[in-house]
C-alpha positions in Angstrom: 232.7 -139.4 183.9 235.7 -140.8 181.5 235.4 -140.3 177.7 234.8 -143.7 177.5 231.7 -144.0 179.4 230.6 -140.8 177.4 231.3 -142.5 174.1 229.5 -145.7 175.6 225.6 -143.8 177.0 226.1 -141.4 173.8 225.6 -145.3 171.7 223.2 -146.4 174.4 221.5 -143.0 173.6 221.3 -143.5 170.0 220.2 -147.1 170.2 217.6 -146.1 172.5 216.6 -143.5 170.5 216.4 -145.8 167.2 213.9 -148.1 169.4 211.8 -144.9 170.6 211.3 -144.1 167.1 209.9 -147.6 165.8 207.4 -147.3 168.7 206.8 -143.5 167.6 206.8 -144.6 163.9 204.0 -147.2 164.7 201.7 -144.6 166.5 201.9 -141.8 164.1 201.0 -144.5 161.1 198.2 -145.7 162.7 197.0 -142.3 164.1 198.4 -139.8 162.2 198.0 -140.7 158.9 194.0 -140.1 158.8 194.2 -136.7 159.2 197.5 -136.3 156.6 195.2 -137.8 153.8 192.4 -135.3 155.0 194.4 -132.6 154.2 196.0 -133.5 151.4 192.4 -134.3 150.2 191.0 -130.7 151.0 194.4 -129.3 149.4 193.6 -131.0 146.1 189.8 -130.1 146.4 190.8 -126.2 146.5 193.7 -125.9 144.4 193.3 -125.4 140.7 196.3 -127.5 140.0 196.8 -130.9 140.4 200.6 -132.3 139.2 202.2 -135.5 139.4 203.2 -137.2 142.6 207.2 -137.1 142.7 206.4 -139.7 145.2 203.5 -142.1 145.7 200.8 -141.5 148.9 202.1 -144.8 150.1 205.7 -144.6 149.9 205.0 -140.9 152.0 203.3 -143.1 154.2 205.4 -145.8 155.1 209.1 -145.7 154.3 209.5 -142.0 154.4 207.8 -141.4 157.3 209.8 -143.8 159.0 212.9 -142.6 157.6 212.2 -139.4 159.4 211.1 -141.0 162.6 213.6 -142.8 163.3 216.5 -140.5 162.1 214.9 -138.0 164.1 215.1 -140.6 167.0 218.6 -141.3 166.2 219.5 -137.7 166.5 217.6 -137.0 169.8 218.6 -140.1 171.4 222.0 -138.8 170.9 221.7 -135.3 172.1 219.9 -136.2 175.1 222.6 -138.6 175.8 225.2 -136.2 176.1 222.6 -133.8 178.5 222.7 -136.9 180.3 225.9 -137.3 181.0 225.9 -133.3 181.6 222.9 -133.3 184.1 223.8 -136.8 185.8 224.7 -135.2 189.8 224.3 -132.1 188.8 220.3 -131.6 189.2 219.7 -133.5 192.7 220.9 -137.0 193.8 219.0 -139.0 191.1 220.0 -142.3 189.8 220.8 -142.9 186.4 216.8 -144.2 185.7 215.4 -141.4 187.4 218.0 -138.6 185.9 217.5 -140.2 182.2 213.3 -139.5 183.0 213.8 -136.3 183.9 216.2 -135.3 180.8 213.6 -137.1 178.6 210.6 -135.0 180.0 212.8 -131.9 180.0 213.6 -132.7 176.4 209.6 -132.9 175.6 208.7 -130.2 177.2 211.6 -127.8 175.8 212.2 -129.3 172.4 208.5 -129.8 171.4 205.7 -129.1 174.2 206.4 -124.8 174.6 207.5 -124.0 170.9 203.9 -125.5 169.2 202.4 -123.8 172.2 203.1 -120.3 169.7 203.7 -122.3 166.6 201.1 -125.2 166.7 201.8 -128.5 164.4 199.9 -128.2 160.7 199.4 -130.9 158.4 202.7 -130.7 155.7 199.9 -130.2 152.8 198.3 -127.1 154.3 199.7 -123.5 154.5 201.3 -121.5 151.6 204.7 -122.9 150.4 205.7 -119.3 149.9 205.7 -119.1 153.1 207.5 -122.2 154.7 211.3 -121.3 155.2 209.8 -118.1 157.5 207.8 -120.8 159.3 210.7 -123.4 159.8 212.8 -120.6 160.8 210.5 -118.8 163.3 209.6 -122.8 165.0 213.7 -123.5 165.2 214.2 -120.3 166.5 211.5 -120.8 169.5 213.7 -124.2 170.1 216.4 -122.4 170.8 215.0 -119.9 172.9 213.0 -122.7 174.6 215.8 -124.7 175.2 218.4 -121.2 176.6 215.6 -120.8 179.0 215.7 -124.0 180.4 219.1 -124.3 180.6 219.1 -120.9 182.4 216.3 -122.0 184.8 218.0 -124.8 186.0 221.3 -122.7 187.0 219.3 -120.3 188.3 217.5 -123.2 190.7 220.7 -124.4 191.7 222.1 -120.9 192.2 219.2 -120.1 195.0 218.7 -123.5 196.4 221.9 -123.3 199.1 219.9 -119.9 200.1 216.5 -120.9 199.4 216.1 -124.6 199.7 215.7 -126.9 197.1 211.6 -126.1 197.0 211.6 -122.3 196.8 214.4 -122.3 194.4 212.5 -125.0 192.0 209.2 -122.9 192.3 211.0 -119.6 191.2 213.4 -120.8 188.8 210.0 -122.6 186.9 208.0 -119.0 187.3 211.0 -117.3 186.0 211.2 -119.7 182.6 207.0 -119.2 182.2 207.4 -115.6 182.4 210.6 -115.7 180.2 209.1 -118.1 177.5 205.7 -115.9 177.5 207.7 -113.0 176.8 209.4 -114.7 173.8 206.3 -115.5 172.8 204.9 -112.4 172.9 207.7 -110.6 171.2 207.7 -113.2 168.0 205.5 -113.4 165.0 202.7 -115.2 164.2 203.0 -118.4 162.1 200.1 -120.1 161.6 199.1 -120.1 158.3 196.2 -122.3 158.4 193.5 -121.3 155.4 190.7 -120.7 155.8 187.6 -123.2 155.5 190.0 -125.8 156.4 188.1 -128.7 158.7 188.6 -128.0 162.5 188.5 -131.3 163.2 190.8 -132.9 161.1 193.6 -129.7 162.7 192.9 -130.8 166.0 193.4 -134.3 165.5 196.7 -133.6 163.4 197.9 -131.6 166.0 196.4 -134.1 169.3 198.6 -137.2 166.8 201.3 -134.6 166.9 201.8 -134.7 170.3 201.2 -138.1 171.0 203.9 -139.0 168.5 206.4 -136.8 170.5 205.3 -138.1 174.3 205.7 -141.9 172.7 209.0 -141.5 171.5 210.1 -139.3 174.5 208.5 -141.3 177.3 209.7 -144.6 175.5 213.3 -143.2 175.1 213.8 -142.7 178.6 212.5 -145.5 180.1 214.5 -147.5 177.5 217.8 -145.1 178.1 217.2 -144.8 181.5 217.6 -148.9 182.0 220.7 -148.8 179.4 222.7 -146.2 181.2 221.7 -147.9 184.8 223.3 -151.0 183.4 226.6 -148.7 182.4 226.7 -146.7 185.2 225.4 -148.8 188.1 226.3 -152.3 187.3 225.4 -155.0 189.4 227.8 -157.6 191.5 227.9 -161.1 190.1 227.1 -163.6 192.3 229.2 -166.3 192.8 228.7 -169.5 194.3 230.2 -169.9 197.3 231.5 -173.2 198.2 231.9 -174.4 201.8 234.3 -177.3 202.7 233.3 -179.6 205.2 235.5 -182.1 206.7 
């Protein structure tokens, strides 16, 4: 694959990515948002001081969360471009729609799905701020790790499967990254910080919106990436008219 075809998914990737996030933007504002106000509500109902808004509820609600959505969007459409490009003949002989679905799940489950499964999604009003840099730090961190595992399961798959076969190597490089991620897991700190007295129900519908948000803008990024690279990578022939001469 030439630099220029590179240059051309990694755009098709970000535009993708920009249209994955409207669609992600729409579902968090209509299903997220209910149980951002009910913490923000139960925040204001147990803390003794109540300052100013820098910035109004609705501005929070609407151009600033999209302004994260769909920069976030942006950015991943990007990156998952370029894993593309990398994976694209290298994991199986997938086509370009069925290679940009399986980056795209890959990327849910290792970017989002196994780090909230030790550092679950809390509303951004809950928790002590003294505490947030640890917290951002300790959920990139589990990214990472998430991510080098992956990576290092799917060598390790296509290191067995000439020996194996394709199914026994797919089945032991996957038991190898659950036993790997559940030991990085185990060895990390805790991070929830949820107080006490804090509504179980309005967590577990943050968290459920959480994960919706992500499996929206993942599945729609590669269904919409996956039919942009096709179009790139596997072009179809014009048909021309053919013209017979009769005499």
């Amino acid at each position: 694959m030439n630099s220029t075809t590179v240059r051309t998914l990694l755009v098709r990737g970000m535009l993708a990515g920009l249209a994955a996030g409207v669609l992600a933007f729409v579902f968090a504002y209509f299903v997220g948002e209910g149980s951002v106000d009910a913490a923000i509500a139960f925040e204001e109902s147990s803390s003794h001081e109540h300052g100013g808004e820098l910035v109004s509820r609705s501005l929070q609600s609407t151009a600033g969360l999209a302004t994260g959505v769909l920069v976030f969007g942006v950015a991943i459409g990007g990156i998952a471009a370029l894993a593309f490009c990398f994976a694209l003949g290298r994991i199986g002989r997938f086509g370009a729609r069925a290679t940009a679905a399986l980056t795209a799940l890959a990327g849910f489950l290792l970017v989002y799905l196994v780090p909230i499964l030790k550092y679950p999604a809390s509303p951004p009003a809950v928790g002590d701020p003294d505490t947030i840099d640890k917290r951002t730090a300790l959920f990139v961190l589990m990214i990472a790790l998430s991510v080098l595992l992956g990576t290092a399961a799917v060598l390790l798959g296509r290191r067995l499967a000439p020996a194996w076969g394709n199914w026994n190597a797919s089945i032991t490089a996957g038991v190898a990254f659950v036993v790997a991620a559940g030991v990085a897991m185990a060895v990390l700190p805790q991070g929830d910080n949820v107080p006490k007295g804090f509504p179980a129900a309005d967590l577990w519908e943050f968290r459920l919106a959480s994960i919706g948000i992500q499996a929206v803008l993942w599945s729609a990024f590669g269904l919409l990436f996956g039919y942009l690279a096709e179009r790139v990578l596997e072009p179809r022939p014009v048909r021309g008219r053919v013209s017979t001469l009769t005499a």
